[in-house]
N, C-alpha and C positions, 0 to 999 in steps of 0.2 A: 683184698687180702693177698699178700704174694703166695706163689706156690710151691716154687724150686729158683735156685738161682744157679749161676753159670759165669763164666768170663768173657764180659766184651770188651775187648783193647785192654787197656788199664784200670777197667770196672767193674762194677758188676755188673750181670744180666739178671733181673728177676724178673720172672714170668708172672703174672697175674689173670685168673681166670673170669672173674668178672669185674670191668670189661676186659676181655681178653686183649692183653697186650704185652709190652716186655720193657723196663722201664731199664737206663742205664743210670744206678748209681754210684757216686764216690764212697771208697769201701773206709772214707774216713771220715768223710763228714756226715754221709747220709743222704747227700742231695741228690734229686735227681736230676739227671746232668742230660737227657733225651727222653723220648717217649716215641714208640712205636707202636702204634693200634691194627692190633689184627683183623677185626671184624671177623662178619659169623662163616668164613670159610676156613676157621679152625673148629675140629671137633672139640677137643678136650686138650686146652695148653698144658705141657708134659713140664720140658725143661730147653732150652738153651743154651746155645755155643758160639761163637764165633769161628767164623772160618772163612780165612781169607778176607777181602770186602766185605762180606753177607754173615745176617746170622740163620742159623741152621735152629727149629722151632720144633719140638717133638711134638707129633698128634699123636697122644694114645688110644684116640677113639677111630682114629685111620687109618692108625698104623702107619703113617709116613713121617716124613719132617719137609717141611716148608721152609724152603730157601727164600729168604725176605731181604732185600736191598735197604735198610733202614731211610735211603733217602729216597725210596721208591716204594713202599709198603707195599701199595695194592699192585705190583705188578710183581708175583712171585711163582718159582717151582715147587717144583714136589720132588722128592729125592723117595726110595724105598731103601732101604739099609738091607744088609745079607740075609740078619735076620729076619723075621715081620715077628711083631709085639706081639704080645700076648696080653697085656694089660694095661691099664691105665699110666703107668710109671713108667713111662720110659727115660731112663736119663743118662745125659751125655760127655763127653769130656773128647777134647782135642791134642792130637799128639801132633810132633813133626811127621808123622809118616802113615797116620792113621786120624779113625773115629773110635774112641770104643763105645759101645752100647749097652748099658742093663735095665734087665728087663725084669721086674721081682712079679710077675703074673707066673712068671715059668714054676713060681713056688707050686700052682693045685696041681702039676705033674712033678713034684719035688723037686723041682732042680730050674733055681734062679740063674739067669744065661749073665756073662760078661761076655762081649765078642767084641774083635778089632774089624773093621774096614777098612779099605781103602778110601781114599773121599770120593773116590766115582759112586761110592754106598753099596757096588753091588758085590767087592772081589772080599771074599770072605778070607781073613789074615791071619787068625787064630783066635781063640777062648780057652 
């Protein structure tokens, strides 16, 4: 069952939790056009972005995101974003000049976060 999807190239990215992995399909015919298996060194697949080469894979159960080479899966980073998660949902989007990040866990302290990054994930750009 997919869980969130995202943009890879000219695709989509949908994430799927069991098995966890992130499949790219065409947003017009439905096909799946790659397959990347994450294996169990993701806690909790979140959502997905492309950036640059690599796609960026949110762990809500980490709190990080896994920097995945799609033609290298099992050899991937871990990035920490400005913020750190609060819950399960973490989801992403790519700009020219940023990451931004939300985060709807921040709802049991009232207040759901939108924040930008830098792609280095750590220089906090606004919310």
């Amino acid at each position: 069952m997919a869980f969130n999807i995202g943009w890879w190239g000219d695709a989509l990215g949908v994430t799927q939790k069991e098995p966890e992995r992130v499949l790219k399909v065409d947003p017009e015919t439905g096909q799946i056009q790659e397959e990347v298996r994450l294996g169990e060194r993701v806690g909790d697949v979140a959502d997905v972005v492309q950036v640059k080469d690599k796609l960026w894979v949110a762990d809500g159960w980490q709190c990080v995101v896994h920097v995945v080479d799609p033609d290298r899966p099992e050899g991937r980073g871990l990035r920490i974003l400005a913020v750190p998660c609060q819950d399960w949902s973490v989801d992403l989007t790519m700009t020219n000049d940023g990451i931004w990040q939300f985060d709807a866990g921040w709802f049991d302290m009232g207040m759901p976060i939108l924040v930008k990054s830098e792609l280095d994930g750590k220089s906090f750009l606004e919310w």
